[in-house]
SEZA-552693 format. One record per residue (C-alpha): x, y, z; residue in one letter; residue number from 1. Coordinates in Angstrom, 1 decimal, padded with zeros to 4 digits. Example, Ala and Ser with C-alpha at 12.3 -4.5 7.8 and 13.67 -1.06 7.14 Angstrom:
BEGIN
@c1:012.3 | c2:-004.5 | c3:007.8 | code:A | pos:1;
@c1:013.7 | c2:-001.1 | c3:007.1 | code:S | pos:2;
! end
This chain:
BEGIN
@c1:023.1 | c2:044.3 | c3:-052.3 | code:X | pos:1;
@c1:022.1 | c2:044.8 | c3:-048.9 | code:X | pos:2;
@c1:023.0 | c2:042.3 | c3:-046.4 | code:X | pos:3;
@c1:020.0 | c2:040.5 | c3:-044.8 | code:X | pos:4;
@c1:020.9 | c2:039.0 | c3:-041.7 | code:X | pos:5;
@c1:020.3 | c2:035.4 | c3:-042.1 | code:X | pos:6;
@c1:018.0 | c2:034.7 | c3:-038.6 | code:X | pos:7;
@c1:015.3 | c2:037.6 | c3:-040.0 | code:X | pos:8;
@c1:015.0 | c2:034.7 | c3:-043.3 | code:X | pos:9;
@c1:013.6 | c2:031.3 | c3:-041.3 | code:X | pos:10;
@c1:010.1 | c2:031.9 | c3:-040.3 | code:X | pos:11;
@c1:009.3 | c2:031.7 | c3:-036.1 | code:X | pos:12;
@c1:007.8 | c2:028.1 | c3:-035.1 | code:X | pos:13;
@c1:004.5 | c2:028.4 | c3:-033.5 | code:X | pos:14;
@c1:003.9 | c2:026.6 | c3:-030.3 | code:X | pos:15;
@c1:001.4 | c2:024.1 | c3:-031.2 | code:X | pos:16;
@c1:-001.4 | c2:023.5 | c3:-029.1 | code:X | pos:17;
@c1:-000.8 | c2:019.7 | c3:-029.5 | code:X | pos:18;
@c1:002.1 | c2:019.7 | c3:-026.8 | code:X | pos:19;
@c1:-000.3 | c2:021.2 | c3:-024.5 | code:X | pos:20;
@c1:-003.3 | c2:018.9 | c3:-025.2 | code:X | pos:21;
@c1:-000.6 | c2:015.4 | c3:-024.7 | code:X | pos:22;
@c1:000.7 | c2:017.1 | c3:-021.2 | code:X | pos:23;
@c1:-002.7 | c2:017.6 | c3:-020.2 | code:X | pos:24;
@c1:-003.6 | c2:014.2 | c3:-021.2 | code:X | pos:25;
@c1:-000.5 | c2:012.5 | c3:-019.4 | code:X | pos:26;
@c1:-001.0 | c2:014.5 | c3:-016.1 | code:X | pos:27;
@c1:-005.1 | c2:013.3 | c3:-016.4 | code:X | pos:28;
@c1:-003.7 | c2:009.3 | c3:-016.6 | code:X | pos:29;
@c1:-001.0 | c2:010.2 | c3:-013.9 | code:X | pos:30;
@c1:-003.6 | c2:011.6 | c3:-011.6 | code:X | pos:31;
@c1:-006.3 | c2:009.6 | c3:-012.5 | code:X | pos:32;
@c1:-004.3 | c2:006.3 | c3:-012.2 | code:X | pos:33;
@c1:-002.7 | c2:007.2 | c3:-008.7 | code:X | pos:34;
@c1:-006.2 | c2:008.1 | c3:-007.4 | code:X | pos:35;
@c1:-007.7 | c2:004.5 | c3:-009.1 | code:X | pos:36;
@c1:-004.6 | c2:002.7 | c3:-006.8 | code:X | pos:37;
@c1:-005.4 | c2:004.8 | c3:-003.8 | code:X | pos:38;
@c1:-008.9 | c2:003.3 | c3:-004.0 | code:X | pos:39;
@c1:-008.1 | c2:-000.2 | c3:-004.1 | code:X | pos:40;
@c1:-005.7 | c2:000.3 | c3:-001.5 | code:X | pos:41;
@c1:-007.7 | c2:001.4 | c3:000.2 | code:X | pos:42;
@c1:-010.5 | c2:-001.1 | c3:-000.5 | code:X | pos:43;
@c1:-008.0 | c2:-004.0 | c3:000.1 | code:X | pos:44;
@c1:-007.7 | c2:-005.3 | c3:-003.0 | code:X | pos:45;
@c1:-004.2 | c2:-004.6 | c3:-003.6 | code:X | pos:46;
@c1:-001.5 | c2:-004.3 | c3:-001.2 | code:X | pos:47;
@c1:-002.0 | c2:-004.0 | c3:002.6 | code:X | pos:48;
@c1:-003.4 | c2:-006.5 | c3:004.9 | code:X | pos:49;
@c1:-007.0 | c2:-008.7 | c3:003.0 | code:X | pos:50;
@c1:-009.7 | c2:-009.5 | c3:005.6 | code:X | pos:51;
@c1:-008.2 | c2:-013.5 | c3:005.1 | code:X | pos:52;
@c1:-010.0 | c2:-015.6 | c3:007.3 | code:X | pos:53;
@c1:-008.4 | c2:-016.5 | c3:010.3 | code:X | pos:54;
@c1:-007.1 | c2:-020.2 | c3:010.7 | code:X | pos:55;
@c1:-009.7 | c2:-022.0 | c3:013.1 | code:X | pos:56;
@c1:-006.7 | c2:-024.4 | c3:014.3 | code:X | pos:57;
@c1:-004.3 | c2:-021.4 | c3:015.1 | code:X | pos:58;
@c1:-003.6 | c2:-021.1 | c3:019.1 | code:X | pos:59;
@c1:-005.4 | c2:-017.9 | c3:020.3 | code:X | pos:60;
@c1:-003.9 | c2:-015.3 | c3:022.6 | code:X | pos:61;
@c1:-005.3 | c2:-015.3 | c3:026.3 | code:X | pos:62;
@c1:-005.7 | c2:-012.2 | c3:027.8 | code:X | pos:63;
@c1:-005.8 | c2:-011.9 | c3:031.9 | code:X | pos:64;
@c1:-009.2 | c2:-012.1 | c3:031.9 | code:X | pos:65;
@c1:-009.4 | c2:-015.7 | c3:030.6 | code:X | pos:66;
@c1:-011.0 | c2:-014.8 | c3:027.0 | code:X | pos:67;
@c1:-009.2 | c2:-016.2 | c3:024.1 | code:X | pos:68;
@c1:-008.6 | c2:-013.9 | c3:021.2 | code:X | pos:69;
@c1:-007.0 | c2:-014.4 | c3:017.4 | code:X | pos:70;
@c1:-003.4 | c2:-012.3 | c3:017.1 | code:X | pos:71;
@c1:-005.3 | c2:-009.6 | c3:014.9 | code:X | pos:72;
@c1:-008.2 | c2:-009.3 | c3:018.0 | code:X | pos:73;
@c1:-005.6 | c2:-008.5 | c3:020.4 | code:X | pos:74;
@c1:-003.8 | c2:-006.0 | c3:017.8 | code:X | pos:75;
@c1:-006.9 | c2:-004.2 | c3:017.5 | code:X | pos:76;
@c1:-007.5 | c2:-004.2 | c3:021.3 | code:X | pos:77;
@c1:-004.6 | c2:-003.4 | c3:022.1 | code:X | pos:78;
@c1:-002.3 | c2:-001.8 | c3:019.8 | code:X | pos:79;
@c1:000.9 | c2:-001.1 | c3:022.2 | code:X | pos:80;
@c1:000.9 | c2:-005.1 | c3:022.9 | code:X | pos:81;
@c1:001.5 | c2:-004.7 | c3:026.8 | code:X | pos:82;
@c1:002.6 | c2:-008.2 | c3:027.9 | code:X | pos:83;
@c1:000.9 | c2:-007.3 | c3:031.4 | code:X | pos:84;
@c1:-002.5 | c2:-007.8 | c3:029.8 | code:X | pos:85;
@c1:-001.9 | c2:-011.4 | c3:028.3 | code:X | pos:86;
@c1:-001.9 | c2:-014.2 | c3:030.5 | code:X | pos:87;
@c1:001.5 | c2:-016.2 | c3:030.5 | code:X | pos:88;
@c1:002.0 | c2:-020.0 | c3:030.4 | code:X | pos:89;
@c1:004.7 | c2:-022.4 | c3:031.3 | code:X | pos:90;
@c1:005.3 | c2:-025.6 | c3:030.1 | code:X | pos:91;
@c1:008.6 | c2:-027.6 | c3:031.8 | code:X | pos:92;
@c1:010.0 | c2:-029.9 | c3:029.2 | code:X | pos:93;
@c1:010.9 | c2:-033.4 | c3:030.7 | code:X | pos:94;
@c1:014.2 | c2:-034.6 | c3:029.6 | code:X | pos:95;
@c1:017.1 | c2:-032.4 | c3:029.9 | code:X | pos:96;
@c1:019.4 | c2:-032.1 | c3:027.3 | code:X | pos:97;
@c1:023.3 | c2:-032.9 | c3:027.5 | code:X | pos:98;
@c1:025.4 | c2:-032.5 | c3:024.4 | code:X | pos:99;
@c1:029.4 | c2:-031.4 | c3:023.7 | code:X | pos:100;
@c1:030.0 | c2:-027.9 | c3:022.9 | code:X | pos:101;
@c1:031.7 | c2:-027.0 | c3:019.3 | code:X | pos:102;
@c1:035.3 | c2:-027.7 | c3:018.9 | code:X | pos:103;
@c1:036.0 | c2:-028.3 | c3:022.8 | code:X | pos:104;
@c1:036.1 | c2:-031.7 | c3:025.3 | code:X | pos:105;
@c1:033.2 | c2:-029.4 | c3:027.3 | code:X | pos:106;
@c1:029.6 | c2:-030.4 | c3:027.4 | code:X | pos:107;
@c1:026.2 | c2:-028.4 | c3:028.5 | code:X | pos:108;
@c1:023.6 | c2:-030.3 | c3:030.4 | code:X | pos:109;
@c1:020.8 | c2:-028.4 | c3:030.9 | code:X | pos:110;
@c1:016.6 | c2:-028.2 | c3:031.8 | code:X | pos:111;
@c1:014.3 | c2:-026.1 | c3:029.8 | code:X | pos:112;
@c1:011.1 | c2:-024.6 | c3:030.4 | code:X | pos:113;
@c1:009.0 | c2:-022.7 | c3:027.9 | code:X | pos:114;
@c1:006.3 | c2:-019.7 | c3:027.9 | code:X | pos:115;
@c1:003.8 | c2:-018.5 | c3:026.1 | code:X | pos:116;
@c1:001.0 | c2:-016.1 | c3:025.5 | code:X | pos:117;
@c1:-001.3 | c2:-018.4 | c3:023.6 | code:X | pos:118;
@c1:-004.3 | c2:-021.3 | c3:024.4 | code:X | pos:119;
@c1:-002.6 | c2:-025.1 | c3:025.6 | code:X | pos:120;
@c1:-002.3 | c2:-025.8 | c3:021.9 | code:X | pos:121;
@c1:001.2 | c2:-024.4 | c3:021.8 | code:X | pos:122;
@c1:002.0 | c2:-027.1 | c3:024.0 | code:X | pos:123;
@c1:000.0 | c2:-029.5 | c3:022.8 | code:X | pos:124;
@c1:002.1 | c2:-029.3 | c3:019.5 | code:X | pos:125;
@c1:005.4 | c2:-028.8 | c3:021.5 | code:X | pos:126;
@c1:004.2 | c2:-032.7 | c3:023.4 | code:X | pos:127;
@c1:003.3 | c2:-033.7 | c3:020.0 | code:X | pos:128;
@c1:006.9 | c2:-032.6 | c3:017.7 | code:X | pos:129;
@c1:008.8 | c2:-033.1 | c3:021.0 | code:X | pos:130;
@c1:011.4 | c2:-035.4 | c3:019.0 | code:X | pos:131;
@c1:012.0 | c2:-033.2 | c3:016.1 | code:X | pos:132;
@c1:012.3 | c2:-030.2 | c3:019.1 | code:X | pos:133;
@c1:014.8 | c2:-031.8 | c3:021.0 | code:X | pos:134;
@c1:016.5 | c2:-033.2 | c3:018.1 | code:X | pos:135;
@c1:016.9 | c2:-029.2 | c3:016.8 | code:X | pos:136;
@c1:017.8 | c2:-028.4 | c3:020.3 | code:X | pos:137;
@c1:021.2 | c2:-030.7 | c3:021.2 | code:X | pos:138;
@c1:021.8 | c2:-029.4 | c3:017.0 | code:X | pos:139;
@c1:021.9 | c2:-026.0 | c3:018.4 | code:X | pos:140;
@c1:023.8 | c2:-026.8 | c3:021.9 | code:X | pos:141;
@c1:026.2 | c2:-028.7 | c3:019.7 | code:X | pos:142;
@c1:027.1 | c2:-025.6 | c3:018.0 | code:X | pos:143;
@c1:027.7 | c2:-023.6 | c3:020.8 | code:X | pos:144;
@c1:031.1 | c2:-022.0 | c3:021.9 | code:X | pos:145;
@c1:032.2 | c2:-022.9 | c3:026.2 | code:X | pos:146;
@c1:033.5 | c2:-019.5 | c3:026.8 | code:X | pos:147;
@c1:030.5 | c2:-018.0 | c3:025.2 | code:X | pos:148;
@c1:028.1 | c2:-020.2 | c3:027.4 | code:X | pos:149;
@c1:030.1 | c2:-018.8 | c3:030.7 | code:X | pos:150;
@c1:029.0 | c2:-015.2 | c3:030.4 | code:X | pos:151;
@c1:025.6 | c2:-013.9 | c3:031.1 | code:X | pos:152;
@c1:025.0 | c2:-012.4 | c3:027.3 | code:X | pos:153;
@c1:026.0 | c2:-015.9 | c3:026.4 | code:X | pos:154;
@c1:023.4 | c2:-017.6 | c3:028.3 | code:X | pos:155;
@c1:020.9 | c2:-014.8 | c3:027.2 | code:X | pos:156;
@c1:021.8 | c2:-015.6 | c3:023.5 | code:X | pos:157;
@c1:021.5 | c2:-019.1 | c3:024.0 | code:X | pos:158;
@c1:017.8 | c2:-018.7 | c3:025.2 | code:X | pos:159;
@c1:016.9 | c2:-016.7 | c3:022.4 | code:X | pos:160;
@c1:018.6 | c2:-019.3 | c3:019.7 | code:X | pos:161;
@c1:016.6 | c2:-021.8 | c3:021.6 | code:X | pos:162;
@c1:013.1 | c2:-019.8 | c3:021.3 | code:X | pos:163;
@c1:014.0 | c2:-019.4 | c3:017.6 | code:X | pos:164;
@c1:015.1 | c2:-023.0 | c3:017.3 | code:X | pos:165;
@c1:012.0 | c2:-024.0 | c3:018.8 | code:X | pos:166;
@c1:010.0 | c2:-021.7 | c3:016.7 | code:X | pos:167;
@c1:011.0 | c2:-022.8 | c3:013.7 | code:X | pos:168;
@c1:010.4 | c2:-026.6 | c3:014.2 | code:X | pos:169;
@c1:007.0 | c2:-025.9 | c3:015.2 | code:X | pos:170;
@c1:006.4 | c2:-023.8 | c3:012.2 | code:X | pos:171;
@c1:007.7 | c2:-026.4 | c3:010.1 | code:X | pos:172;
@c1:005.9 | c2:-029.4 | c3:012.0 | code:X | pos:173;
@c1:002.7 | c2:-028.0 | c3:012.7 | code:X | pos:174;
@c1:002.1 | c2:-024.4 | c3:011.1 | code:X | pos:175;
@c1:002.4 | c2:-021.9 | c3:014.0 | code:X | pos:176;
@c1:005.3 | c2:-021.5 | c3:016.6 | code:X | pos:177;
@c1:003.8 | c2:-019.6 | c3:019.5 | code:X | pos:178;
@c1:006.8 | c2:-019.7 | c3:022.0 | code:X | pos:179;
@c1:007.8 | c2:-016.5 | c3:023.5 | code:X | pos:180;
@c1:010.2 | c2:-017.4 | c3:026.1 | code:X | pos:181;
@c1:012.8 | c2:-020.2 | c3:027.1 | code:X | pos:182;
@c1:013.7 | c2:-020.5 | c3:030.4 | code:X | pos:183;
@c1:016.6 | c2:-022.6 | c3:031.9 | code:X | pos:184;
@c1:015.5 | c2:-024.5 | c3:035.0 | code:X | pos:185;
@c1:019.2 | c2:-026.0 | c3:035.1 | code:X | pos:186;
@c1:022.3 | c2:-025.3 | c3:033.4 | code:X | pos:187;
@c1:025.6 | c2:-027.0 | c3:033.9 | code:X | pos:188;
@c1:028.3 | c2:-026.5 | c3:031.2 | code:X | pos:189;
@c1:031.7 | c2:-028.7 | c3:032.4 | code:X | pos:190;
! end
């Protein structure tokens, strides 16, 4: 008997053409379903920024020549957002504010001002919300640290807390916050 070796016996498997057909067909869906996303992307239907229409009651941005534009005008004008081309407005809030500082006999008294780059409606809804604002405000102060509020980054911190402080209560009250600065017009912390 002569020995067969035992690999020569099973019959080679063909490559079928079916694994090339359902490749093909996957890479077609792949490619094809990419390019169908792509589109509408592009098109706005999905993903990215709609054409929504703007808000009639949102404040507009005033640029230094007196026109008012929407926040999406004034991307599209100008697209590095240079401060120096908007116009600025201040708005000195009456009262001042006195409140004790956290876990301390101290107290802050101070006077705020306010700025920003959009139409008097900011301020129209800061005059309007002006209890729930001041009312966020001393909650803020309250929380505040009297060695903190003795160092310049303190005080710079404090301003931007306030801005946010404000922000957010307009947001809440009226839809739209608008405040880009807060400026103290007197500060005493004892």
């Amino acid at each position: 008997m002569a020995e067969t070796n035992p690999e020569e016996k099973k019959p080679k498997k063909k490559k079928g053409k079916m694994k090339g057909i359902i490749v093909g067909l996957v890479a077609v869906a792949v490619l094809g379903g990419g390019g169908a996303a792509a589109g509408f992307y592009v098109a706005g239907i999905m993903g990215g920024e709609g054409d929504e229409p703007e808000d009639p009651n949102k404040p507009k941005i005033i640029l230094k020549d007196g026109s008012a534009v929407s926040e999406k005008e004034a991307k599209t004008a100008m697209p590095d957002q240079d401060a120096s081309k908007f116009t600025i407005s201040y708005h000195q809030i009456e009262q001042p504010f006195t409140s004790n500082l956290y876990n301390s006999e101290s107290f802050a008294q101070l006077s705020l001002a306010i700025s920003t780059y959009y139409d008097e409606r900011v301020f129209e809804n800061v005059t309007t919300h002006q209890i729930a604002i001041r009312s966020a405000i001393l909650m803020e102060l309250g929380q505040q640290n009297p060695a903190e509020l003795e160092t310049p980054e303190g005080k710079v911190l404090l301003k931007k807390k306030l801005r946010d402080v404000i922000n957010a209560t307009l947001r809440e009250k009226s839809g739209f916050g608008g405040i880009e600065d807060v400026y103290f017009t007197s500060l005493v912390i004892q």
